[in-house]
C-alpha positions as protocol buffer text, in pm:
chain_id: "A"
residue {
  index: 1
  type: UNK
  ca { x: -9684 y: 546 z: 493 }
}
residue {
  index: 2
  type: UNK
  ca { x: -9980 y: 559 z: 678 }
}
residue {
  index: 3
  type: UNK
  ca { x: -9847 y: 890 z: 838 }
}
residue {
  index: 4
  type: UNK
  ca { x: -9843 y: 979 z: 503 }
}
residue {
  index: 5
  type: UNK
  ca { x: -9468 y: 985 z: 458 }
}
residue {
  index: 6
  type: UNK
  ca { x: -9197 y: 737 z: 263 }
}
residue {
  index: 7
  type: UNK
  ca { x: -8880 y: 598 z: 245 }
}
residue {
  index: 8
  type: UNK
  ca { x: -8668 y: 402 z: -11 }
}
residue {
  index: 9
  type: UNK
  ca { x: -8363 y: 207 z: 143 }
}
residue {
  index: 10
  type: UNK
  ca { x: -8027 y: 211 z: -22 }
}
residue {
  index: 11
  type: UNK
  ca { x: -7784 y: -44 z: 53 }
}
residue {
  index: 12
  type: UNK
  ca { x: -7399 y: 95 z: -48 }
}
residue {
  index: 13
  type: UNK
  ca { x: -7069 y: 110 z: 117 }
}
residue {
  index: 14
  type: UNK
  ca { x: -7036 y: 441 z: 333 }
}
residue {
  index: 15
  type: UNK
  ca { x: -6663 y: 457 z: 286 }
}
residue {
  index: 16
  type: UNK
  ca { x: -6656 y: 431 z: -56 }
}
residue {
  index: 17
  type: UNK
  ca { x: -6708 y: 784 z: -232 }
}
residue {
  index: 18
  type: UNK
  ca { x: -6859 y: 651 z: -563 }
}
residue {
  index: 19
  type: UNK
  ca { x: -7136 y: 521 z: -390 }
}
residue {
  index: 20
  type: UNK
  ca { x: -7212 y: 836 z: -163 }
}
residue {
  index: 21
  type: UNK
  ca { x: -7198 y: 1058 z: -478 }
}
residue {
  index: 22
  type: UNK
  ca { x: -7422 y: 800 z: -658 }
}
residue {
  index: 23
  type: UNK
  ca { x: -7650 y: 781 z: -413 }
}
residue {
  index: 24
  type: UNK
  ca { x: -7682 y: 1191 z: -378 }
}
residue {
  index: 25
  type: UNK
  ca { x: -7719 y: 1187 z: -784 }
}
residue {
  index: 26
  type: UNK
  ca { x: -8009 y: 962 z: -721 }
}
residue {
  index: 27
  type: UNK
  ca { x: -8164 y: 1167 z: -508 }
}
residue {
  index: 28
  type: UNK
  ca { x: -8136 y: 1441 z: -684 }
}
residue {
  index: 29
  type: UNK
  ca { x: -8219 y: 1339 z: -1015 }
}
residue {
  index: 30
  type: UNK
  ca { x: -8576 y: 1199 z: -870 }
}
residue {
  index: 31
  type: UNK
  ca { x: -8617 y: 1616 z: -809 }
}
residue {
  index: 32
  type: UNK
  ca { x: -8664 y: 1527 z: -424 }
}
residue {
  index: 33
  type: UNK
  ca { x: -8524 y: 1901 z: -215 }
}
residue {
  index: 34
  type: UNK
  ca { x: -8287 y: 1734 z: 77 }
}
residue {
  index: 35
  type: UNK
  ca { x: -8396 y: 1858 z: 414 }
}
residue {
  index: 36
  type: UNK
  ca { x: -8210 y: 1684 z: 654 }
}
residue {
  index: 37
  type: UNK
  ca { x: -7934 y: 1438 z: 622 }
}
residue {
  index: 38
  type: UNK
  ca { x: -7829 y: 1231 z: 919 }
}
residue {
  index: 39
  type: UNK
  ca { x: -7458 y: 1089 z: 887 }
}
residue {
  index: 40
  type: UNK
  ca { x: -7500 y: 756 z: 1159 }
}
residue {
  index: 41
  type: UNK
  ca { x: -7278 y: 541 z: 1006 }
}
residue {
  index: 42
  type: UNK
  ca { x: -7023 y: 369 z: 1219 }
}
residue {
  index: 43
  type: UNK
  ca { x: -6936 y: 31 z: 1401 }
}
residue {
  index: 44
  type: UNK
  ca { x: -6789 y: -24 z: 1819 }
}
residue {
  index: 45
  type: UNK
  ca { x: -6515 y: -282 z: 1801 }
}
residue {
  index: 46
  type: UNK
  ca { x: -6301 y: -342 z: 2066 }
}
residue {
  index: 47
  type: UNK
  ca { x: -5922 y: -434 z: 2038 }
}
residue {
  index: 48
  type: UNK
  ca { x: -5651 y: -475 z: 2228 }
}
residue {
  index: 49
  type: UNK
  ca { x: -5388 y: -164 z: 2160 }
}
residue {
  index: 50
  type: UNK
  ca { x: -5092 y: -393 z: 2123 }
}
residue {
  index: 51
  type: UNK
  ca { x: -5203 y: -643 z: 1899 }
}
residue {
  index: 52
  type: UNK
  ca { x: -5439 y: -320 z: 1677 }
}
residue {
  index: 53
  type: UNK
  ca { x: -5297 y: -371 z: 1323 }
}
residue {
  index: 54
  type: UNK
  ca { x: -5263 y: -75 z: 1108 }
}
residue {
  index: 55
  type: UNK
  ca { x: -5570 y: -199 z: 893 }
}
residue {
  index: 56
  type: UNK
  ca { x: -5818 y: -246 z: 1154 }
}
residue {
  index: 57
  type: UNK
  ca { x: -5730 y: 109 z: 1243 }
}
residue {
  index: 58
  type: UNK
  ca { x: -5822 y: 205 z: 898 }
}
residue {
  index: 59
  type: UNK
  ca { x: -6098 y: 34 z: 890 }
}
residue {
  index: 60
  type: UNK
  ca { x: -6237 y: 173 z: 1199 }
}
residue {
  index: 61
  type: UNK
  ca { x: -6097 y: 542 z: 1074 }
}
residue {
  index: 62
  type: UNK
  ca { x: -6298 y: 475 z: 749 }
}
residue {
  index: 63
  type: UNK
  ca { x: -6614 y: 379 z: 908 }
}
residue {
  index: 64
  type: UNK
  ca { x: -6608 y: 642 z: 1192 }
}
residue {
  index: 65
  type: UNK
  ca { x: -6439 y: 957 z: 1029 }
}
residue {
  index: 66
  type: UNK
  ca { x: -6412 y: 906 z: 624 }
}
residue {
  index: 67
  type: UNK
  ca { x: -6794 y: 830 z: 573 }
}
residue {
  index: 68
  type: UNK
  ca { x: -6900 y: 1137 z: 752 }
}
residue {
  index: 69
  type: UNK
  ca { x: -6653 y: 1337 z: 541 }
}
residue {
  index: 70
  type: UNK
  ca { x: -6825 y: 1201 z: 209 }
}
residue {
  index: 71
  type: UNK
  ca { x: -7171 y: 1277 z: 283 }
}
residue {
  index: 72
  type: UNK
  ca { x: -7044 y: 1618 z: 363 }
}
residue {
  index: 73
  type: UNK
  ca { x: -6896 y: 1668 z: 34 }
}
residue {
  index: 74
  type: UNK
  ca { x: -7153 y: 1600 z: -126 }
}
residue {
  index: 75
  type: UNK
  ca { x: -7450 y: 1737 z: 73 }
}
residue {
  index: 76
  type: UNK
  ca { x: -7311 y: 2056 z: 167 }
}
residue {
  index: 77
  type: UNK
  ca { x: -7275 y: 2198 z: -221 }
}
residue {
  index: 78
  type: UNK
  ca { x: -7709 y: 2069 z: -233 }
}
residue {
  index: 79
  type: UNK
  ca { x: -7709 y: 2293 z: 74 }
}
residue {
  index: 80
  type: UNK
  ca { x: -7531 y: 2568 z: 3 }
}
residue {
  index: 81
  type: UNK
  ca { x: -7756 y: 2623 z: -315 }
}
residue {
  index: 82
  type: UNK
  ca { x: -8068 y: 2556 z: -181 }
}
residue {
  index: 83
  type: UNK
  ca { x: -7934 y: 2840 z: 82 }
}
residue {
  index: 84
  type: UNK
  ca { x: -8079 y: 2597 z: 418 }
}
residue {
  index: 85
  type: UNK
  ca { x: -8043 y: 2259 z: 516 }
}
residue {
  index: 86
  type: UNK
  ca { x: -7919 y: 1994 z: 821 }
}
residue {
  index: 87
  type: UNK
  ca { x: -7718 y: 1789 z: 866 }
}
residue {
  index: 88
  type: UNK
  ca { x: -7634 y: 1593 z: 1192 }
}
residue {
  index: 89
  type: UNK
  ca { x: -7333 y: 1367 z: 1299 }
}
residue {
  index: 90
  type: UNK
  ca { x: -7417 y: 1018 z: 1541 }
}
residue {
  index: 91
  type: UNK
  ca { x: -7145 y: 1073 z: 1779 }
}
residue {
  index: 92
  type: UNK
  ca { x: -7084 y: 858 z: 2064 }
}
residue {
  index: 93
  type: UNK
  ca { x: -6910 y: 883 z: 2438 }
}
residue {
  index: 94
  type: UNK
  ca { x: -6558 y: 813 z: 2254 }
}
residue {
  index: 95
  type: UNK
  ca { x: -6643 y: 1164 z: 2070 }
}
residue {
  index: 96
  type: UNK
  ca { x: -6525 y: 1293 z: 2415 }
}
residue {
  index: 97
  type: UNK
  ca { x: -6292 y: 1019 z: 2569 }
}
residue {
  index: 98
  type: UNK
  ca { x: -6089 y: 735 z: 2506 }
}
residue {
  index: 99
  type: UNK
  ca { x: -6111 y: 391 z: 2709 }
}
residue {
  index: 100
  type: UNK
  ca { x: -5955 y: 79 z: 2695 }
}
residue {
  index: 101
  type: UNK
  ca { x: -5961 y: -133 z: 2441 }
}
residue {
  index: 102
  type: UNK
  ca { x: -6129 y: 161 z: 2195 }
}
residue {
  index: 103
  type: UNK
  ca { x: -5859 y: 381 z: 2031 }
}
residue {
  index: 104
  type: UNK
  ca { x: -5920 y: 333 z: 1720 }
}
residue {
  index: 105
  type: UNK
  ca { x: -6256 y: 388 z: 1745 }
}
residue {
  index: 106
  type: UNK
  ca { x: -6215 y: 694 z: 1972 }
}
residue {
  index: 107
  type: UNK
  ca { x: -5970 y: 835 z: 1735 }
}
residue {
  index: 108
  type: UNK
  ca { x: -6221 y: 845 z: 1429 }
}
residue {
  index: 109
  type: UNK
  ca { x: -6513 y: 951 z: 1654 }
}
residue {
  index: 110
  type: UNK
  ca { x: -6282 y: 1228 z: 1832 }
}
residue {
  index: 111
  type: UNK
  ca { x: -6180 y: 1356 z: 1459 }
}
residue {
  index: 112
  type: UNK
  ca { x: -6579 y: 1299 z: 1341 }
}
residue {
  index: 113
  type: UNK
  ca { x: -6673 y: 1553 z: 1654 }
}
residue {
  index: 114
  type: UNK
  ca { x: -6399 y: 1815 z: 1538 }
}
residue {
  index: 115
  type: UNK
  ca { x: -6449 y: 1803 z: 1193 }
}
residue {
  index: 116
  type: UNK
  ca { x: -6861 y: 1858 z: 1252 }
}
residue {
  index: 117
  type: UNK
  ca { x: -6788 y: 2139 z: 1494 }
}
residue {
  index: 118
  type: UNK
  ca { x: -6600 y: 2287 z: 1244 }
}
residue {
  index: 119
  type: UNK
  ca { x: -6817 y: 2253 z: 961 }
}
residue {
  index: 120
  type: UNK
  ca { x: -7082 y: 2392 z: 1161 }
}
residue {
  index: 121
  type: UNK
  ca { x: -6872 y: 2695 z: 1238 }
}
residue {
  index: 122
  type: UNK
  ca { x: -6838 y: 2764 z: 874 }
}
residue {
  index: 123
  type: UNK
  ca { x: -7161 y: 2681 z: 747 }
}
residue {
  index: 124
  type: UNK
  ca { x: -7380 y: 2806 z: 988 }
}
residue {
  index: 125
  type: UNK
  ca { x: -7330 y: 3222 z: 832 }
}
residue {
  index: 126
  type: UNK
  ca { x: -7523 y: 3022 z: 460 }
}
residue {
  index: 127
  type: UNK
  ca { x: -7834 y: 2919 z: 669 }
}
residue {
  index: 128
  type: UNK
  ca { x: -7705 y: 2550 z: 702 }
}
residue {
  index: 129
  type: UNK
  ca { x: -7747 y: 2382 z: 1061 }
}
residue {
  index: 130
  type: UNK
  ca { x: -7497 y: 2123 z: 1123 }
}
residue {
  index: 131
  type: UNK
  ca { x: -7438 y: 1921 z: 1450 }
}
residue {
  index: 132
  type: UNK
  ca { x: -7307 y: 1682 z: 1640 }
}
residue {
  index: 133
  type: UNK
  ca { x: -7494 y: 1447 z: 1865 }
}
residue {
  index: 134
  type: UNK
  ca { x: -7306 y: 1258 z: 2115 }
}
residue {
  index: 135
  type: UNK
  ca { x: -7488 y: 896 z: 2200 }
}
residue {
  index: 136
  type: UNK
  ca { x: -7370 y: 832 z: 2576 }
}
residue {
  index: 137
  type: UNK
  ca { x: -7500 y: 479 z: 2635 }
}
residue {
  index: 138
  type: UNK
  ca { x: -7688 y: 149 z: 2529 }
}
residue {
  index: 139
  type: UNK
  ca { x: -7915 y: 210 z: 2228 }
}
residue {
  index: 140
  type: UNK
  ca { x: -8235 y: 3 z: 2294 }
}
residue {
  index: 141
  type: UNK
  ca { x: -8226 y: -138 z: 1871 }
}
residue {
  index: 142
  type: UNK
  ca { x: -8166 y: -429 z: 1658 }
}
residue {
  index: 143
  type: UNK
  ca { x: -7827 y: -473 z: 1725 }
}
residue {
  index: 144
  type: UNK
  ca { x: -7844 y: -522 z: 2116 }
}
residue {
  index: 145
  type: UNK
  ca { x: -8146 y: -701 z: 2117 }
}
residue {
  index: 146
  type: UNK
  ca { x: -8094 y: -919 z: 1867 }
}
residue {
  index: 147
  type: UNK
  ca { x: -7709 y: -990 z: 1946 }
}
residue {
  index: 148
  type: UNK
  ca { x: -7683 y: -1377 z: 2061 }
}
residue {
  index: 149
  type: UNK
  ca { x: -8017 y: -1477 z: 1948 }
}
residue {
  index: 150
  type: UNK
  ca { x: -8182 y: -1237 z: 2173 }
}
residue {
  index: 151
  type: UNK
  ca { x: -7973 y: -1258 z: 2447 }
}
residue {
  index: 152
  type: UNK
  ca { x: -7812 y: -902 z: 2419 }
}
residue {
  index: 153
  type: UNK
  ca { x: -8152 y: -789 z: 2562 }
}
residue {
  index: 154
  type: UNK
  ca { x: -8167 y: -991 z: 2839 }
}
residue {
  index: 155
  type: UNK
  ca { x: -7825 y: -883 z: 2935 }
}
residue {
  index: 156
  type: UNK
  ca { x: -7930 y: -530 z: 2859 }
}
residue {
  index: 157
  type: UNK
  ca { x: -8254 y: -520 z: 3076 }
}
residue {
  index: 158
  type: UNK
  ca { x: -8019 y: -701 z: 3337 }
}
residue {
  index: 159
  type: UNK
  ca { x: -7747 y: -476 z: 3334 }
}
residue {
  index: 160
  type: UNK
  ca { x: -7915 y: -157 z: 3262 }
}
residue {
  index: 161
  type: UNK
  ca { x: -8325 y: -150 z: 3363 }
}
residue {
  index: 162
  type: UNK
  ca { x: -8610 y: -91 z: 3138 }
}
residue {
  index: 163
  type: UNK
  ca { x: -8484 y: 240 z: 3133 }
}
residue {
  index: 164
  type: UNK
  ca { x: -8147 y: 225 z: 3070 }
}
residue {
  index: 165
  type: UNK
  ca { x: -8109 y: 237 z: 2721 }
}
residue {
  index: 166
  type: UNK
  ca { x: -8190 y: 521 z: 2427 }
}
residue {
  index: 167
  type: UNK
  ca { x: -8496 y: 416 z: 2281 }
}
residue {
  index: 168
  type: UNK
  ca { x: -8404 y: 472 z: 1851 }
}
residue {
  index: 169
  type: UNK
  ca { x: -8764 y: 661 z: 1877 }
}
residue {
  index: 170
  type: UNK
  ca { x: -8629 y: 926 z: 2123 }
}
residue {
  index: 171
  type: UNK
  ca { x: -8333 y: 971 z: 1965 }
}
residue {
  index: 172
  type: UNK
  ca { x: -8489 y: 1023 z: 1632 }
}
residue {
  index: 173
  type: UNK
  ca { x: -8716 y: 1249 z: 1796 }
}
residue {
  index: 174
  type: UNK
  ca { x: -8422 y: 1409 z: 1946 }
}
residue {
  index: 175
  type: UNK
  ca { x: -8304 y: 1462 z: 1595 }
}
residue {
  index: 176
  type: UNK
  ca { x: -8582 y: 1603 z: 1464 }
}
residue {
  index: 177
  type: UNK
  ca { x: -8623 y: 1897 z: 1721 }
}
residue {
  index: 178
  type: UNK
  ca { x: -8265 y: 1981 z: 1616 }
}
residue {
  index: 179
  type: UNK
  ca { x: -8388 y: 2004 z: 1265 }
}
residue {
  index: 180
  type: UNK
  ca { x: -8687 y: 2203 z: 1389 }
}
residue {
  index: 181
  type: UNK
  ca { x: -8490 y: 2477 z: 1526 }
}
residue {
  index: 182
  type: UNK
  ca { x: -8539 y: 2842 z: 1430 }
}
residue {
  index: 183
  type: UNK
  ca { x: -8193 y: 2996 z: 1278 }
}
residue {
  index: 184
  type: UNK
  ca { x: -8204 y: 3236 z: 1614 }
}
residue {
  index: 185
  type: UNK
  ca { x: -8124 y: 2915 z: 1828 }
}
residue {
  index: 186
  type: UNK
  ca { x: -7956 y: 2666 z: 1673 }
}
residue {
  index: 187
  type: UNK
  ca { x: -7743 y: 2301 z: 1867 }
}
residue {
  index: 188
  type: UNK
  ca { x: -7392 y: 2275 z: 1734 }
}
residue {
  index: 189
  type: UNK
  ca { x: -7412 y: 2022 z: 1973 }
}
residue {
  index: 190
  type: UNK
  ca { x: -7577 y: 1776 z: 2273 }
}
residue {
  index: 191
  type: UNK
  ca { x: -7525 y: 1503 z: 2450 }
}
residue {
  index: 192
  type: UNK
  ca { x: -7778 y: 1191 z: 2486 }
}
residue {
  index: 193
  type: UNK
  ca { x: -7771 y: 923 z: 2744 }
}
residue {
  index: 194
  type: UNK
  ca { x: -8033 y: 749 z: 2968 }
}
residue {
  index: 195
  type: UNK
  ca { x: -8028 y: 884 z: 3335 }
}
residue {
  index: 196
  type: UNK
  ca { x: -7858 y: 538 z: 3469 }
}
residue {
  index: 197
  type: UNK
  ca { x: -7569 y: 620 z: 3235 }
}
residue {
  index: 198
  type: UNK
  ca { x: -7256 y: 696 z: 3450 }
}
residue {
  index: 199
  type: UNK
  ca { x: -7068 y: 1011 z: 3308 }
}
């Protein structure tokens, strides 16, 4: 606010297409013109391939892959009318590659990647800029630092260096500079890690 901007949090269920459509009504209705959306929805869980029931798979699938699909639907027409617009996918490392213990998250993330690339391909010929950012490490937020009572940041500054983790400012920074791109130049996609990140 004192930048002279604002924001209004919505709490809803990403998977759930009643509440993305009544959340885009909202919007809408209060006559705001949507910009930018960013679709960063989605949850790391490990499990064991074996003993992966079918509805932790879906539930993974939902979070990773369905949610993304939903906010498309319903930005994209908002979009395609106002004839410009942006909208950018969180990706992560399992966007590109599968590891142990993370198929089913993999699987949504790998479908999440395809399913932006191909939107964008689409899209992009109506003056709408979609991509796909892939997150290739530690992000240096809530979640890790508060995980264990604090802990998670010890381990991450122990494991990792000051330096080793995406700072949430740089990546929304990262964001915005896709945003800010003239229609001659435009990301479909990028990749995002902190230089101690192996790849």
């Amino acid at each position: 606010e004192q930048q002279g901007g604002r924001a209004t949090a919505y709490v809803l269920d990403a998977t759930q297409p009643e509440q993305i459509a009544e959340l885009f009504h909202r919007i809408t209705q209060s006559n705001h013109i949507i910009d930018l959306v960013v679709s960063n929805v989605g949850s790391n869980m490990p499990s064991r391939f074996l003993q992966t029931k079918p509805s932790f798979f879906d539930q993974m699938w939902r979070l990773t892959f369905l949610s993304g699909f939903l906010v498309a639907q319903q930005v994209l027409p908002i979009f395609a009318a106002q004839q410009h617009g942006t909208l950018i996918y969180t990706g992560a490392s399992a966007s590109l590659r599968g590891k142990p213990f993370f198929a089913a998250f993999a699987t949504g993330k790998a479908s999440l990647r395809a399913y932006a690339l191909a939107l964008a391909s689409e899209f992009a010929p109506k003056g709408i800029h979609i991509a796909h950012v892939v997150i290739d490490g530690m992000v240096d937020g809530d979640r890790i630092n508060r995980f264990a009572f604090g802990v998670g940041r010890i381990m991450r500054l122990v494991m990792k260096g000051s330096d080793g983790a995406l700072s949430v400012e740089s990546i929304a920074d990262s964001y915005w500079q896709i945003h800010q791109q003239p229609q001659g130049m435009w990301t479909q996609e990028t990749e995002l890690r902190p230089f101690r990140e192996k790849f």
